[in-house]
Residue frames as qw, qx, qy, qz and C-alpha x, y, z in Angstrom:
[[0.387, 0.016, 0.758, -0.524, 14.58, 13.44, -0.31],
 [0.251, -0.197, -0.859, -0.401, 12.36, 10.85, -2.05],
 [0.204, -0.054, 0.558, -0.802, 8.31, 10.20, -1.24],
 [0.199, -0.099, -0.965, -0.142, 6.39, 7.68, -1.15],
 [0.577, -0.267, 0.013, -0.772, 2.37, 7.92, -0.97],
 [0.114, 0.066, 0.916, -0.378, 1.26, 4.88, 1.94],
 [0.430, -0.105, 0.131, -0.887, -2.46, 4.12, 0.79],
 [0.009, 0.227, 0.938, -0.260, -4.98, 1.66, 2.84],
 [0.369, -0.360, -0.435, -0.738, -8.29, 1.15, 1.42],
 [0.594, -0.404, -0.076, -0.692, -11.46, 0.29, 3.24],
 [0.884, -0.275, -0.349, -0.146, -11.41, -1.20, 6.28],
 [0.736, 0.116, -0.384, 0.545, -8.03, -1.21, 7.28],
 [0.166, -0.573, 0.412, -0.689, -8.84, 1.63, 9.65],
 [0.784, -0.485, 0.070, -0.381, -10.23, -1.23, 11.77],
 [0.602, 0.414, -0.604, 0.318, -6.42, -3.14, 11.91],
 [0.108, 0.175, -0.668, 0.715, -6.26, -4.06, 15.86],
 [0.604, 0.098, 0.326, -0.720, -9.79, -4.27, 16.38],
 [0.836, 0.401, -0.169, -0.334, -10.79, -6.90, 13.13],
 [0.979, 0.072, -0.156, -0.106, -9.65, -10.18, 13.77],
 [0.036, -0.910, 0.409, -0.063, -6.27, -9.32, 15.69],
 [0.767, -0.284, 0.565, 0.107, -5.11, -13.39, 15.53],
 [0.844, 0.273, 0.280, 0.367, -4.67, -12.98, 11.78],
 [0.648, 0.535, 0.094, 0.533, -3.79, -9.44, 11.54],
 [0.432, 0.225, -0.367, 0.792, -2.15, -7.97, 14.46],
 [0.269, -0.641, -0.682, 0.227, -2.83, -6.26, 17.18],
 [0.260, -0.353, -0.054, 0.897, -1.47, -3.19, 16.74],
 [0.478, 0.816, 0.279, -0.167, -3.89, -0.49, 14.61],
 [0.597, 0.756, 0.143, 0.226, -3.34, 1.37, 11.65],
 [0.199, -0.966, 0.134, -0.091, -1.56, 4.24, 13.24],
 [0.644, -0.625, 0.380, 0.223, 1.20, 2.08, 14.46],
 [0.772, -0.085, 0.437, 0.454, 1.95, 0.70, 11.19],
 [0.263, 0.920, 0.213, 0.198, 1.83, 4.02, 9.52],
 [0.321, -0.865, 0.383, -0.045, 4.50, 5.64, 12.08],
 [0.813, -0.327, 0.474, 0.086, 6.26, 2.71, 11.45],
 [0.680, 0.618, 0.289, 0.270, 6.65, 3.02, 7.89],
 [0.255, 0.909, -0.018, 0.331, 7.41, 6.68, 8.08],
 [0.681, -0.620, 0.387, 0.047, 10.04, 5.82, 11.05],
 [0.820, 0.060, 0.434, 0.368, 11.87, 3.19, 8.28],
 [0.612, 0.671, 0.362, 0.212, 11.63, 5.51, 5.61],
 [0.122, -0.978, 0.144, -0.087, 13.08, 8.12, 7.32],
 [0.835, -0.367, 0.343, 0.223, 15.52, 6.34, 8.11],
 [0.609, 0.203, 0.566, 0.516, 16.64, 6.36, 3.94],
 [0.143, -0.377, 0.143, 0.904, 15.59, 9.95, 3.73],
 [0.248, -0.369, -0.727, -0.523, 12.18, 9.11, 2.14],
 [0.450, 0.003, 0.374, -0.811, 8.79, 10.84, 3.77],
 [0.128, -0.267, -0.940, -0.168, 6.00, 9.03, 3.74],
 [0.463, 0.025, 0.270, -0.844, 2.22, 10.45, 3.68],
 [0.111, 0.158, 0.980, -0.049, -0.39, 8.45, 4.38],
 [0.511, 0.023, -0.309, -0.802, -3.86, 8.11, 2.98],
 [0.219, 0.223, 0.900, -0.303, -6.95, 6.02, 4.33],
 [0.468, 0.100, 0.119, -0.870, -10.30, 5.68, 3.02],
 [0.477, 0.209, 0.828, -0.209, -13.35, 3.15, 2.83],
 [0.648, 0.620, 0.271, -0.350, -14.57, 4.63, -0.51],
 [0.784, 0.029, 0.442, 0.435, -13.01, 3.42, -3.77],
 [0.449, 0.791, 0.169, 0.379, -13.33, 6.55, -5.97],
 [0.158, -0.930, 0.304, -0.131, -11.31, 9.09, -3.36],
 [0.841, -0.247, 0.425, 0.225, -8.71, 6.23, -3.50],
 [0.632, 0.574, 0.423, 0.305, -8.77, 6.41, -7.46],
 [0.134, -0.983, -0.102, -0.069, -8.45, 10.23, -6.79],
 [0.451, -0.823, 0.307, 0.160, -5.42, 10.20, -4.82],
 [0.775, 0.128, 0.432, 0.444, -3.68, 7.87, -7.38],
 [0.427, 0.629, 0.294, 0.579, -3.70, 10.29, -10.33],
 [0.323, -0.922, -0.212, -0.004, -2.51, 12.64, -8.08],
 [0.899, -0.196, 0.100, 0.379, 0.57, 10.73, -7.10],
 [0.759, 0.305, 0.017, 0.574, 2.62, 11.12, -10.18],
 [0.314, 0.763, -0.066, 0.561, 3.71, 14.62, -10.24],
 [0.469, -0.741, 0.183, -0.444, 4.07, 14.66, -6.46],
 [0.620, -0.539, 0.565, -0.074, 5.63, 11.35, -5.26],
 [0.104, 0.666, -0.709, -0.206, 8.07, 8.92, -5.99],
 [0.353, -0.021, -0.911, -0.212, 5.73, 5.71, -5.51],
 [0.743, -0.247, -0.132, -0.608, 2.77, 4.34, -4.22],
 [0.056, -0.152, 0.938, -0.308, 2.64, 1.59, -1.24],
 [0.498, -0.141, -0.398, -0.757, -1.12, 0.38, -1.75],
 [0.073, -0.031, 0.986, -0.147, -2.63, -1.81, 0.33],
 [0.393, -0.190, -0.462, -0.772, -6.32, -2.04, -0.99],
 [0.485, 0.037, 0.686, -0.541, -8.01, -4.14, 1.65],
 [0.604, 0.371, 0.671, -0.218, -11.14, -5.49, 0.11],
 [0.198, 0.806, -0.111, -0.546, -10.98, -3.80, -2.75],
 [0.427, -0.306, 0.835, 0.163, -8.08, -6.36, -3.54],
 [0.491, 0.130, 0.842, 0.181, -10.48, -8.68, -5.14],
 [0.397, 0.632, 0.666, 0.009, -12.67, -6.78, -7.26],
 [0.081, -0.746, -0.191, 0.633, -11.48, -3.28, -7.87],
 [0.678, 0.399, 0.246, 0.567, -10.87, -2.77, -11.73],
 [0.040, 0.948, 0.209, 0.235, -10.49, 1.17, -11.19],
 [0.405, -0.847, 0.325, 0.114, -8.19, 1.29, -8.94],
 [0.814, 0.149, 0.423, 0.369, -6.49, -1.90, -11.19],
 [0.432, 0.787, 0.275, 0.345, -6.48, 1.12, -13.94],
 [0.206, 0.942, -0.141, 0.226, -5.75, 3.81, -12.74],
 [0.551, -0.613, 0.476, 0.307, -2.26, 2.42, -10.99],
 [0.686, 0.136, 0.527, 0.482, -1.68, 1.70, -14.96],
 [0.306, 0.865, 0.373, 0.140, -1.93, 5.08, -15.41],
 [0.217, -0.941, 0.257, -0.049, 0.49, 7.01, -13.33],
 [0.834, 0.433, -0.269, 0.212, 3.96, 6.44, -14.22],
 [0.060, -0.608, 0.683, -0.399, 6.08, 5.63, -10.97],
 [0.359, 0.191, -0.874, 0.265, 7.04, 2.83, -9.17],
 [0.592, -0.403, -0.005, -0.698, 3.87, 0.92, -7.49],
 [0.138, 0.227, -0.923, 0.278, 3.82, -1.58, -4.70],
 [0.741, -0.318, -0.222, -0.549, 0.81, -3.55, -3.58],
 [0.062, 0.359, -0.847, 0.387, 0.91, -4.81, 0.03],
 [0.704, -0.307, -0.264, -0.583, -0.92, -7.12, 2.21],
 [0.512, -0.563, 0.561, -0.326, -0.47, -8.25, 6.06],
 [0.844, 0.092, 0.426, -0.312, -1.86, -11.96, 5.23],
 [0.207, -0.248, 0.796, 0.512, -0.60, -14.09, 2.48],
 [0.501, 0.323, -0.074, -0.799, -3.19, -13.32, 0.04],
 [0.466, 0.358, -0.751, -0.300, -2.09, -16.42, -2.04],
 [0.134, -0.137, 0.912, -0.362, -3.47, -18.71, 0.55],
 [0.401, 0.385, 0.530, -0.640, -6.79, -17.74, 0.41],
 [0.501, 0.132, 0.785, 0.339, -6.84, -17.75, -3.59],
 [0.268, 0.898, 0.310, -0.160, -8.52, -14.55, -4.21],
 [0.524, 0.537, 0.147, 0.644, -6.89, -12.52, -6.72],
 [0.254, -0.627, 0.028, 0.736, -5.20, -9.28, -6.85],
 [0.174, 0.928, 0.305, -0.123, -6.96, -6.80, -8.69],
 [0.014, -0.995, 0.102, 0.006, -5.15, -3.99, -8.66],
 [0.474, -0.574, 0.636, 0.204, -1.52, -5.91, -8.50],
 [0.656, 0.490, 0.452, 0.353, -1.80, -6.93, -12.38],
 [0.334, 0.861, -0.003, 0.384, -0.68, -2.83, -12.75],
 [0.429, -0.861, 0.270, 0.025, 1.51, -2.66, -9.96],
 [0.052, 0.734, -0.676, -0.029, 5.40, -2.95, -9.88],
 [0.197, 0.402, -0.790, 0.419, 4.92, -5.55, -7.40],
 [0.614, -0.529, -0.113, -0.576, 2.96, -7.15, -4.81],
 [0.205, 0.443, -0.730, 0.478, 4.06, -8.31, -1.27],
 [0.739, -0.430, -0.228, -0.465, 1.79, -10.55, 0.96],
 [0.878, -0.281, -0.382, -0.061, 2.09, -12.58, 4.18],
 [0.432, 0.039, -0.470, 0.769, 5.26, -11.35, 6.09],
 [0.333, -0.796, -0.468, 0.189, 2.65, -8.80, 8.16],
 [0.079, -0.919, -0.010, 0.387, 3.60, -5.23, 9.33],
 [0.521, -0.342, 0.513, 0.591, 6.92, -6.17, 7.48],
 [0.503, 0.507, 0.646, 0.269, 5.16, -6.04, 4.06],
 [0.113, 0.980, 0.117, 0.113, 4.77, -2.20, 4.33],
 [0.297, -0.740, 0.472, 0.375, 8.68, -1.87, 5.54],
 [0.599, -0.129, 0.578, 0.538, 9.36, -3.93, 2.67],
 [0.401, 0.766, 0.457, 0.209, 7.60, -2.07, 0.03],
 [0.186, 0.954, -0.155, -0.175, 9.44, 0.89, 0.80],
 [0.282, -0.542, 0.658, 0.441, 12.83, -0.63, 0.18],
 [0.618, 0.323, 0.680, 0.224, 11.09, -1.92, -3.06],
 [0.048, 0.965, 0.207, -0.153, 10.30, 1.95, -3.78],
 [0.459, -0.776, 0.290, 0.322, 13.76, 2.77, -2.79],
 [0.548, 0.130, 0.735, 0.377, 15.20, 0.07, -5.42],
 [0.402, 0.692, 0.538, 0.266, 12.80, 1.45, -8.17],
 [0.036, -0.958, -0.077, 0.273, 13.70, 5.16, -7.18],
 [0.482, -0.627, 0.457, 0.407, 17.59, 4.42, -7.67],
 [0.654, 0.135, 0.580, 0.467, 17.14, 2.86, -11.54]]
């Protein structure tokens, strides 16, 4: 069985409440269960991690390696400015994915943190976090 840390920085506990015409109505919760519903599916768990502060983010990275098979990320704000979190995902040596509901590339703000990631996936919505694990999945298999 493979496993795949799911983490959503600041803000994203308000998903369904915060603007729900660009990014859904459904909250956090749903697309969490949803993840771990897909994954399961492929025989991959999936734990999830929230938080609004950037260092217990950092934290949970360098945690990762020895414990899971990749990292779904989805940094929220964080996105544009975070070099720390940018680092440490160039630290920990497993397959990283950097999602994001919106199409990030519209809006022209960079991605931080997605200069050390595998990857980064934007603009398909909930779908972004179902693809990331079959990006995981991919990376798990080479």
């Amino acid at each position: 069985m493979g496993k795949i840390l799911l983490i959503n920085g600041a803000n994203l506990n308000r998903i369904g409440k915060r603007d729900p015409s660009l990014y859904g109505g459904k909250g956090l919760e749903y697309i969490v269960e949803q993840v771990k519903e897909y994954a399961a599916g492929y025989d991959i768990q999936v734990d999830a991690f929230q938080s609004n502060h950037e260092g217990e983010i950092v934290d949970k990275i360098q945690e990762a390696e020895e414990v899971y098979d990749g990292i779904i990320i989805n940094p929220g704000p964080f996105t544009q400015y975070s070099h720390a979190i940018r680092v440490t995902l160039g630290t920990v040596d497993i397959p990283t994915v950097e999602v994001h509901l919106v199409n990030i590339l519209k809006t022209g703000e960079p991605t931080v943190p997605g200069k050390n990631c595998t990857g980064v996936i934007c603009g398909f919505g909930i779908n972004c976090y179902l693809l990331g694990v079959d990006a995981i999945r991919h990376e798990m298999k080479k």
